[in-house]
N, C-alpha and C positions, 0 to 999 in steps of 0.2 A: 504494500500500500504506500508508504512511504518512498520508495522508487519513481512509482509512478507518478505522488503529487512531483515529484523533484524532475521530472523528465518533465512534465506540462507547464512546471513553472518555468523552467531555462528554455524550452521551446518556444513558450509564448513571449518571454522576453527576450530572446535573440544571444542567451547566453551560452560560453563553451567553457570546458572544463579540463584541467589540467592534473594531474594527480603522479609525481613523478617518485614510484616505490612507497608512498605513504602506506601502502596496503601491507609492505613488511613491517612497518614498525607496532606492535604492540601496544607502546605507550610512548607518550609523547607532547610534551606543553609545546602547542600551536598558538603560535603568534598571529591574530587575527588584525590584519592592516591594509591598508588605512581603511579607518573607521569614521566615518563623515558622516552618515543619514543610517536611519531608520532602519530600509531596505538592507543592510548590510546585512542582518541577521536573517532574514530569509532568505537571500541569494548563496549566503554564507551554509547554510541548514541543507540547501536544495543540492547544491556540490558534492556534498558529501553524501546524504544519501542516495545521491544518482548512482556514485559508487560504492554503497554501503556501507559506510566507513560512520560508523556509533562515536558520536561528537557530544562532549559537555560543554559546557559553560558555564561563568559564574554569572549572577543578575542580580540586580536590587532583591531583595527579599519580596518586597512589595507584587511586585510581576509574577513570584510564586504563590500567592493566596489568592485567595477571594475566586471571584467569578472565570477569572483569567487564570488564573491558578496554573489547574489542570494541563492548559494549553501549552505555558513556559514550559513546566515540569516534560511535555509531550517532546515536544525540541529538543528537549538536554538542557533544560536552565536548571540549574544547583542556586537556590535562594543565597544568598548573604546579606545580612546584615550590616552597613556601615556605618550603622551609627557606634558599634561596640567595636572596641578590639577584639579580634578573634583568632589571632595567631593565622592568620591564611595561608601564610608561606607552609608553616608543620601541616595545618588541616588538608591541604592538599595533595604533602609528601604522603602524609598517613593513605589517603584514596586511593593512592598508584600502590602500596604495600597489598592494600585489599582485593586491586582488582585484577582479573589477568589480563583485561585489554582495555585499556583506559585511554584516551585523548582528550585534553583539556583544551579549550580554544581561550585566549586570552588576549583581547584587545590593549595593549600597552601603550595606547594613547591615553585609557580610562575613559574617556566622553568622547561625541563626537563633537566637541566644539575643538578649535585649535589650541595644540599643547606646544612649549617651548623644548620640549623634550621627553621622552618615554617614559613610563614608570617602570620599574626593574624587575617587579617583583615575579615576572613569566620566568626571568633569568634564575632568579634565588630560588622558584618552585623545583625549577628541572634539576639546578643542581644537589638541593635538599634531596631530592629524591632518583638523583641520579638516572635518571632518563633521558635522550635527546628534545633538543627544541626544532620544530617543525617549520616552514616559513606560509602558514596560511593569508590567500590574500584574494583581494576581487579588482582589478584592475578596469575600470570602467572608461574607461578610453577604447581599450581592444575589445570590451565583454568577454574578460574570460577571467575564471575563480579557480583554487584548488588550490593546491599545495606545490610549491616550486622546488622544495628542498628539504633537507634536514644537517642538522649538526651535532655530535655529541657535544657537551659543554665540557669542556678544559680548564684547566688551572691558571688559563689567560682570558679574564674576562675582556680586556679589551680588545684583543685578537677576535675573541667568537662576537661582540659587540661590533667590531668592523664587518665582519661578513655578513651580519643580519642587515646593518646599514645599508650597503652596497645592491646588496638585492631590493629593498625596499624603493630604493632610490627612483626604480624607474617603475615604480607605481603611481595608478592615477586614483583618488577618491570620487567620488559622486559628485562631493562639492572641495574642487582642489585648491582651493585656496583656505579649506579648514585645515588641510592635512600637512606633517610636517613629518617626516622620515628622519630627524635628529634625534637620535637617542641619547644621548651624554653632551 
């Protein structure tokens, strides 16, 4: 079922999809960028399960209850809280311990308004928990989403920080003048 909303959806809106080895990686904090509008998460959703590839996220809390609830939760939203501290960085190493095939998606702009620079913490998840970082993305210039890469994370953050830059770089957002590929 899920296929087929994700085939109708990229059909109807003129999208292609890219996935290069994503399917071998088990687990994996995926960097979801750039992050401009709305749609991001549904084109983002549809990618992946065109090629069946079981995606989380994190999301306001708010987006997981109520009448809407159900629907987040259907996607892959994992509620969080931000008004508490909640140790994110552990809570998520803990999920990859638990699960045998887990992918987080994690937009490290944090909004979709314009950031001066990334927040880190996709970085500090994968390496807490010693998994690769994935390079998820929707390039809206070409119409095309999916996953371009991956990296183990090294003992050189700023070595694996350059390489996620460089890819980034020639991404387009929805609205490109919100989006900033400057991570540090």
């Amino acid at each position: 079922m899920k296929k087929l909303i994700a085939n109708i959806t990229l059909k109807l809106s003129g999208w292609k999809t890219e996935t290069k080895n994503i399917e071998s990686i088990k687990k994996s904090v995926m960097i979801a960028a750039p992050h401009t509008s709305n749609w991001d998460l549904i084109f983002m959703v549809a990618v992946f399960w065109k090629h069946n590839i079981n995606v989380k996220f994190f999301i306001k809390d708010a987006y997981t209850k109520g009448i809407y609830g159900f629907f987040f939760k259907w996607l892959g939203g994992i509620g969080i809280d931000r008004s508490k501290k909640n140790n994110l960085v552990e809570r998520a190493a803990q999920s990859f311990e638990k699960e045998e095939k887990l992918i987080i998606i994690i937009p490290p702009e944090g909004t979709r308004k314009r950031v001066e620079k990334w927040k880190l913490g996709f970085y500090h998840i994968a390496k807490t928990a010693r998994v690769p970082i994935s390079f998820g993305y929707l390039d809206y210039k070409e119409k095309i989403g999916g996953c371009g890469s991956f990296i183990p994370v090294t003992d050189s953050m700023e070595n694996d920080l350059d390489k996620i830059q460089t890819f980034y770089k020639t991404k387009t957002g929805k609205f490109p003048e919100l989006y900033n590929p400057k991570i540090y």
